[in-house]
C-alpha positions as CSV (number, residue, x, y, z in Angstrom):
1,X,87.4,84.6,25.5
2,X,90.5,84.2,27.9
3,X,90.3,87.8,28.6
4,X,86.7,87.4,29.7
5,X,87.6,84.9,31.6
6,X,90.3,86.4,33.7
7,X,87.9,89.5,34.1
8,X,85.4,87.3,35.8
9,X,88.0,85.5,37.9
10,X,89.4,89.0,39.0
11,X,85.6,90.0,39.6
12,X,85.4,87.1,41.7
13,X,88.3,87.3,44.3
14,X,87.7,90.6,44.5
15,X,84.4,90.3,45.7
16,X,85.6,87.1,48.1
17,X,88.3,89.6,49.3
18,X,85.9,92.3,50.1
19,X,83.5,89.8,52.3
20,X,86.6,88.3,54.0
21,X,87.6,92.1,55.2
22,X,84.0,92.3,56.3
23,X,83.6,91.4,59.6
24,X,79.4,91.8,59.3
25,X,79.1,89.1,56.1
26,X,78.2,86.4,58.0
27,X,75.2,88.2,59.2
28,X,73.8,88.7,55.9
29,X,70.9,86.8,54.9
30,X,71.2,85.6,58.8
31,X,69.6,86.4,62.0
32,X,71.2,87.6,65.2
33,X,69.5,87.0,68.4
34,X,69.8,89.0,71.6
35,X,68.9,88.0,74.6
36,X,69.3,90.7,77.6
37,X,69.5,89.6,81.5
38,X,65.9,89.4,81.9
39,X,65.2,87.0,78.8
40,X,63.9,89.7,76.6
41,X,64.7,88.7,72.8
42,X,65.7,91.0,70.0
43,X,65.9,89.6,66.6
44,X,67.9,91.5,64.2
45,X,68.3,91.1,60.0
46,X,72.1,93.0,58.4
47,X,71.8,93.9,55.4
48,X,75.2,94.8,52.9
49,X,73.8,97.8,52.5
50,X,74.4,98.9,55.6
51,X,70.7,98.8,56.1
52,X,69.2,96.8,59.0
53,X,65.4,95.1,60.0
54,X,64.5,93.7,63.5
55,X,62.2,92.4,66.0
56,X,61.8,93.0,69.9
57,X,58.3,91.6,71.8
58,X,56.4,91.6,68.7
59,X,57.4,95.5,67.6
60,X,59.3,96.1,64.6
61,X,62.0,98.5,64.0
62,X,64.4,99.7,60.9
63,X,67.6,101.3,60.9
64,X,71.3,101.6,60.0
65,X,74.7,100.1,60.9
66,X,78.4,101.5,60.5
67,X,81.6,99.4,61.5
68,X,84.1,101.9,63.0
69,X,86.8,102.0,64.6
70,X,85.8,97.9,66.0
71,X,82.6,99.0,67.0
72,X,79.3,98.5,65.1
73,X,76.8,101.3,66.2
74,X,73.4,101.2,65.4
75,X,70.5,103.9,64.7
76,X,67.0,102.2,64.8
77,X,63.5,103.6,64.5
78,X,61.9,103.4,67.0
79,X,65.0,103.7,69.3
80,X,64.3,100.7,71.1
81,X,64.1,100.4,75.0
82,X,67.7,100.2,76.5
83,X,69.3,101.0,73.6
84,X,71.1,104.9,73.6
85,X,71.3,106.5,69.9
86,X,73.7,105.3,68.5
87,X,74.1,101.8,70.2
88,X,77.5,101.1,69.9
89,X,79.3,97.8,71.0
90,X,82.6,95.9,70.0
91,X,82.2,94.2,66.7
92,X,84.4,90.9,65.9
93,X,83.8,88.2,62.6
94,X,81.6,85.7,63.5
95,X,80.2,82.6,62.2
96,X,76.8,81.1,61.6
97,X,76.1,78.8,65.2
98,X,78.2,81.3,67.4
99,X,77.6,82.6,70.6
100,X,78.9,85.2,72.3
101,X,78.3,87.7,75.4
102,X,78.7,91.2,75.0
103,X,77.8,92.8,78.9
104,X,74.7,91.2,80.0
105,X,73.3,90.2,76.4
106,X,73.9,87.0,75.3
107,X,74.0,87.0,71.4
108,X,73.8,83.8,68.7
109,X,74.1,84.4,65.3
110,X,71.6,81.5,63.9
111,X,71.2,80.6,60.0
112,X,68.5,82.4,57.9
113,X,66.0,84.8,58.6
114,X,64.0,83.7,61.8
């Protein structure tokens, strides 16, 4: 029974370790709006798997996401307008109710899927 129990404990840290070096967790299970300099919204859903969804004016798009090197680069299909393959920007933890700029987007990171 004990050693159960310290193989569930280890099981659990380990896992909270992993998330805390992730600097994508918080997006999970989130959404992250984009907003560009002429008010066009992006809505965009992270998945662990390193697996994304998303929205921009009503069209739908999938893709993929890789942290390197403190970037996070994107591949979506469709490649969506203003967006070069990959779409690479600097990548920092975050928490749910940020806000941020990165160039002319401004970018919240709101709770849930919206």
């Amino acid at each position: 029974m004990r050693t159960l129990f310290y193989a569930v404990s280890f099981a659990a840290l380990s896992i909270s370790v992993a998330h805390a070096d992730d600097v994508m967790a918080s997006r999970y299970g989130n959404t992250t709006i984009v907003t560009d300099a002429r008010g066009m919204q992006t809505k965009v859903y992270y998945k662990a798997d390193g697996t994304l969804t998303g929205k921009q004016m009503g069209r739908a798009f999938t893709g993929t996401w890789k942290v390197e090197g403190g970037q996070v680069c994107l591949h979506t299909t469709p490649t969506m307008p203003d967006m070069q393959e990959p779409f690479c920007r600097a990548v920092s933890a975050r928490k749910v109710g940020d806000e941020w700029q990165v160039g002319d987007r401004r970018v919240k990171l709101v709770q849930g899927i919206q």
